[in-house]
C-alpha positions as CSV (number, residue, x, y, z in Angstrom):
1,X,3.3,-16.8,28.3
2,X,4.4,-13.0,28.8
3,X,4.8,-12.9,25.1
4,X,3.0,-10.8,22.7
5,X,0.0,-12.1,20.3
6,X,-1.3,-10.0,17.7
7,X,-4.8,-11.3,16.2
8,X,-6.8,-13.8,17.8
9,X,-5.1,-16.4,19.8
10,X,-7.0,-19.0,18.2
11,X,-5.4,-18.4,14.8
12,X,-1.3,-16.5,15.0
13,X,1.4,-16.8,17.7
14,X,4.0,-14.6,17.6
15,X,7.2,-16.7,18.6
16,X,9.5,-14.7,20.8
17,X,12.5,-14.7,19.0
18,X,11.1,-12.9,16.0
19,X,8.1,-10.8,16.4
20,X,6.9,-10.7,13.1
21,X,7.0,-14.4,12.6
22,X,4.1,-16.2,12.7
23,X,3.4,-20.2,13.3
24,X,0.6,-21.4,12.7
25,X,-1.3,-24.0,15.0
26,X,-1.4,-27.6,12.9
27,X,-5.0,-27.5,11.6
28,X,-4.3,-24.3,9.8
29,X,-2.7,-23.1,6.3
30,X,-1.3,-20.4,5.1
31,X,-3.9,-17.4,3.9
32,X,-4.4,-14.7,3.1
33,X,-7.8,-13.5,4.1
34,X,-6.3,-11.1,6.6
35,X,-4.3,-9.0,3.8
36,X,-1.8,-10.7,1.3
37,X,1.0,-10.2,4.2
38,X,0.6,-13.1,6.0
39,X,1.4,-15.6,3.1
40,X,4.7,-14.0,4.2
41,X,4.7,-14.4,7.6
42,X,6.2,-17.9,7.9
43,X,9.3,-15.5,7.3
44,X,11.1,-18.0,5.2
45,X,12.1,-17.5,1.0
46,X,9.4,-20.0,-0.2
47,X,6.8,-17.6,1.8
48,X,8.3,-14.1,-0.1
49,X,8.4,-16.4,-3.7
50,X,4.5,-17.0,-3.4
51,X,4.4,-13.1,-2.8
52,X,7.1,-12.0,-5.2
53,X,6.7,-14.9,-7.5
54,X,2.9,-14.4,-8.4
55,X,1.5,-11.4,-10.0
56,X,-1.6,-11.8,-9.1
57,X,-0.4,-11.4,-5.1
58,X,2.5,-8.8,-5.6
59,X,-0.7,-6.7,-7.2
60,X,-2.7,-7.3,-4.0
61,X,0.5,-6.5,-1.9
62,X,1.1,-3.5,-4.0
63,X,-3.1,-2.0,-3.9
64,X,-3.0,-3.1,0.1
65,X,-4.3,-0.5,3.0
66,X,-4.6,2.3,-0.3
67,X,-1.2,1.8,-1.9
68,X,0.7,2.7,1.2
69,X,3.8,0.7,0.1
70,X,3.8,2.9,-3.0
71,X,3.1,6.1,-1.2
72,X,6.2,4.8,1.3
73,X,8.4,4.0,-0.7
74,X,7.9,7.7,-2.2
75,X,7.9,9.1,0.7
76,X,11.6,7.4,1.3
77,X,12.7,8.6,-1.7
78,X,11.5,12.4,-1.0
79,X,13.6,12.3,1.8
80,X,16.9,10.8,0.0
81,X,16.9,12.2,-3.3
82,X,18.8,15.2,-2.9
83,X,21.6,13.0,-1.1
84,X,21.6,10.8,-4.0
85,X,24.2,11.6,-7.0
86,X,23.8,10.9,-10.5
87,X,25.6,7.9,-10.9
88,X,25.8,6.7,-7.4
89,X,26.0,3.0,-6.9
90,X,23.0,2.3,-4.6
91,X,22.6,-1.4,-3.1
92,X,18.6,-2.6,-1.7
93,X,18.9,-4.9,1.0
94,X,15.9,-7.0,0.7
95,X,15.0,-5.3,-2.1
96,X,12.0,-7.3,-3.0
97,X,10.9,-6.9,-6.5
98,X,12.7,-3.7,-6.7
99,X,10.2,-0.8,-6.3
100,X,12.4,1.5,-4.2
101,X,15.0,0.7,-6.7
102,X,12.3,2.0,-9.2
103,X,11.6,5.1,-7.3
104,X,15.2,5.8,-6.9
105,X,15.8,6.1,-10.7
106,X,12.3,7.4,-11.2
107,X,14.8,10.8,-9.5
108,X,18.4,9.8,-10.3
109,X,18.0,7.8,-13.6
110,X,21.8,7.2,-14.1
111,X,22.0,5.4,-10.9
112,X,23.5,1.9,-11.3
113,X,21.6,-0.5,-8.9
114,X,21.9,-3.7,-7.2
115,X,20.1,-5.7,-4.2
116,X,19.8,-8.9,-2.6
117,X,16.9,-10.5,-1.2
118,X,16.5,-14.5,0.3
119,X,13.4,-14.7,-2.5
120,X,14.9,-16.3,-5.4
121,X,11.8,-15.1,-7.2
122,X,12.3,-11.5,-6.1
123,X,15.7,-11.6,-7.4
124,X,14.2,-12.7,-11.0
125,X,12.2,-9.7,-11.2
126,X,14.5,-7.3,-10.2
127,X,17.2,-8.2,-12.2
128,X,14.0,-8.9,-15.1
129,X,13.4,-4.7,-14.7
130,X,16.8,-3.6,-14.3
131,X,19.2,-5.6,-16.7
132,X,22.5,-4.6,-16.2
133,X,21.5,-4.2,-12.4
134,X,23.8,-6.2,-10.0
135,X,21.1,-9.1,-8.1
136,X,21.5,-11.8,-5.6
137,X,19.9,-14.1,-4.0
138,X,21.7,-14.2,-0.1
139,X,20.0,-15.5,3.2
140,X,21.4,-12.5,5.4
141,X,22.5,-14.1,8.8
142,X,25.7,-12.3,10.2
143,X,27.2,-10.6,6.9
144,X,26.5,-9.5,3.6
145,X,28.2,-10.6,0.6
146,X,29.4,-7.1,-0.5
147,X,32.9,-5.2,-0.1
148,X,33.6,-2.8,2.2
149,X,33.2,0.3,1.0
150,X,31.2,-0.5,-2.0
151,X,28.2,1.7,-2.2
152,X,27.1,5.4,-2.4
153,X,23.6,4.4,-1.0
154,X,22.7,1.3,0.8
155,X,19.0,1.1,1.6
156,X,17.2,-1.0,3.7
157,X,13.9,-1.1,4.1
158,X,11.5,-3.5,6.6
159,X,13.9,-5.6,7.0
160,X,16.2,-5.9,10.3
161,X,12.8,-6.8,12.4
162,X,13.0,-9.6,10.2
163,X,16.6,-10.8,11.5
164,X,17.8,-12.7,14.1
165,X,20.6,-10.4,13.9
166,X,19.7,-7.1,13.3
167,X,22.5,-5.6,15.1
168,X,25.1,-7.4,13.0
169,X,23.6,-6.3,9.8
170,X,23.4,-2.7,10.9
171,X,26.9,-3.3,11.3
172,X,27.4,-4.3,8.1
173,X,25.1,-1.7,6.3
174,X,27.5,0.4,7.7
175,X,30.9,-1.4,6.3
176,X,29.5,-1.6,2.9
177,X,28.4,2.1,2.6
178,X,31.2,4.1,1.3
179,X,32.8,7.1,3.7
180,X,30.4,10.4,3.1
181,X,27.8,7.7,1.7
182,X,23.8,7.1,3.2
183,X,22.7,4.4,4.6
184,X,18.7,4.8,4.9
185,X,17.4,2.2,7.2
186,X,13.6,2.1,7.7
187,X,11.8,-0.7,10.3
188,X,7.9,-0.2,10.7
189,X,7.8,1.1,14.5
């Protein structure tokens, strides 16, 4: 009650605590017949490793609405490059299977990279496309397991309206972004 619902009642609910997650009512399943996002919307890492686990639905993911992931994650990138020196250390938080990454050194090709996502599977692929590329797999709750200071660039992208905690996190984007760094932090609305 006094909550918001996006879709049919009959089929998502929106929990308060977290906006973007969805639970389903007990006679259904996971699907994705309304676009290849909701077999993510359970918001948990076994959801993200049937997206970023399967090529099949990263594909999907990646033609969805026209490509606009891939036109976004350009469009991010536009906006950054000139900010972004050869050789930066840049960090993805949530960094899926690593396409910003990719469009980062598509520009700045002597970048040295690293990310973390809670997808164990997204973590594979990133470090699969960018050996020598620092990867973990971290559930991000109140910190991140980084240094202060460690990173020319930290990105984050559709990811704090995922958190329980986004506040915290912004806190520690901040601590782990180096003094005269960017931090690039982009949520969808």
């Amino acid at each position: 009650k006094g909550k918001y619902i996006y879709g049919p009642a009959d089929k998502y609910l929106l929990v308060p605590k977290n906006r973007y997650k969805a639970v389903l009512l007990p006679d259904q399943a996971t699907s994705a017949d309304l676009g290849i996002g909701w077999i993510t919307e359970d918001n948990t890492a076994a959801g993200y490793d049937q997206l970023w686990g399967d090529q099949a639905n990263l594909a999907a993911f990646r033609e969805e609405a026209d490509g606009v992931r891939e036109k976004l994650t350009r469009e991010i990138v536009d906006c950054i490059e000139d900010g972004i020196a050869d050789g930066a250390e840049v960090v993805d938080i949530g960094c899926g299977v690593g396409d910003l990454l990719a469009e980062v050194r598509r520009c700045r090709p002597r970048v040295a990279v690293a990310g973390l996502d809670f997808s164990q599977k997204a973590v594979d692929a990133a470090a699969t496309t960018f050996p020598g590329g620092r990867f973990v797999q971290h559930v991000i709750d109140r910190t991140l397991p980084y240094d202060t200071a460690a990173f020319d660039v930290v990105l984050c992208t559709d990811v704090l309206e995922h958190l329980e905690r986004p506040r915290a996190i912004a806190a520690e984007l901040v601590r782990i972004c180096r003094p005269g760094g960017m931090g690039v932090i982009v949520v969808p609305d």
